[in-house]
C-alpha positions in Angstrom: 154.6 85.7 119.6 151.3 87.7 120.5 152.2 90.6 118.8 153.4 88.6 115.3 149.5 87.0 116.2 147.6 90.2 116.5 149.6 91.7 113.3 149.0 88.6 111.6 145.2 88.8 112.3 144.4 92.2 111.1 146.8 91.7 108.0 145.0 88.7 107.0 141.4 89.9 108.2 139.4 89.7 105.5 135.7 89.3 106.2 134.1 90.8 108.9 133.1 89.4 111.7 130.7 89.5 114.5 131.7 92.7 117.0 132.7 91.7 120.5 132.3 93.4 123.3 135.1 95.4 123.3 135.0 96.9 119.9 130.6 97.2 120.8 131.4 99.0 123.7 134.7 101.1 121.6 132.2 102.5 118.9 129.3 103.4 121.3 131.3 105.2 123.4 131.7 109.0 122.4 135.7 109.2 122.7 137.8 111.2 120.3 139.0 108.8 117.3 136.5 106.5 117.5 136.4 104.1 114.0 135.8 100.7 113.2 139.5 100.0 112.1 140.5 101.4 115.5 138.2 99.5 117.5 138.2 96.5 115.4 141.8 96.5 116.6 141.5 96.9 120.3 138.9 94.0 119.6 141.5 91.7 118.2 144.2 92.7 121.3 141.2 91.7 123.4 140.8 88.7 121.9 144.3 87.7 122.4 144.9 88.7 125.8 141.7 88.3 127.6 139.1 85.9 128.1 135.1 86.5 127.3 134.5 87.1 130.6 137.2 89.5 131.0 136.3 91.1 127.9 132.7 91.7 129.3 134.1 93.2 132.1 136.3 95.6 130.8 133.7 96.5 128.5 131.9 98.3 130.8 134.8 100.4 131.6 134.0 102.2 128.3 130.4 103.2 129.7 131.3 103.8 133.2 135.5 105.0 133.4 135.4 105.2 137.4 134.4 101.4 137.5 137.9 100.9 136.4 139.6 102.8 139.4 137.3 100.9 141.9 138.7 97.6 140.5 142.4 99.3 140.3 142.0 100.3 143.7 140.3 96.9 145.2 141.5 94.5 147.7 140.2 91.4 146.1 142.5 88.8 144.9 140.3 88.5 142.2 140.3 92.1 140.9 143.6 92.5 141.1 144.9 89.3 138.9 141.9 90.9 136.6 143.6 94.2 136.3 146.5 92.6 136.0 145.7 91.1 132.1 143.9 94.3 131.6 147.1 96.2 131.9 148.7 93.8 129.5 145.5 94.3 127.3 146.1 98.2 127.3 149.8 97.7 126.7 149.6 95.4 123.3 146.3 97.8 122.0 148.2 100.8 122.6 151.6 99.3 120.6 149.5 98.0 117.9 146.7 100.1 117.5 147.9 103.5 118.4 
C-alpha cells in the first residue's frame, strides 16, 4: 500500500511544493547524482515512512555520514527503534527512486 502511495504521489505531483528536510539536505549535499527529481523522491519516501522529527534527524546524516554509524551502533532503545524506520526509509527510496 506504501509503495502504490509513493508512486501515486510523484505520478500525480503537479505543483511544487515546499522542500523538506530531506530533499534540503539531498541537494546541498555534494553526492554524485544529485537532482531535484531524485531528491524530490527520496523526500516523498520520507514523507511516507518517517515522521518530522525523524526526518530532521536523518537529515543530518547527509551533512555529517559518521553520525549515522554512531546511531547504528548505539545502545539506546530510542536509537535503535529510530534506525529501525530509517532502514525501511532507505529500502522504499532505493526501490522507487533508484
Amino acid at each position: 500500500m506504501r509503495a502504490f502511495a509513493l508512486a501515486a504521489a510523484v505520478a500525480v505531483s503537479s505543483t511544487p511544493a515546499l522542500a523538506g528536510p530531506i530533499e534540503r539536505a539531498c541537494l546541498g549535499s555534494d553526492r554524485p547524482g544529485v537532482s531535484r527529481g531524485v531528491c524530490g523522491c527520496i523526500q516523498q519516501a520520507a514523507d511516507i515512512t518517517l515522521s518530522a522529527g525523524d526526518q530532521r534527524e536523518a537529515a543530518k546524516f547527509f551533512r555529517d555520514p559518521h553520525q549515522a554509524q554512531v546511531v547504528r551502533q548505539s545502545k539506546r532503545d530510542r536509537d535503535s527503534a529510530f534506525w529501525q524506520r530509517y532502514k525501511r526509509f532507505g529500502e522504499m527510496a532505493a526501490a522507487y527512486c533508484g
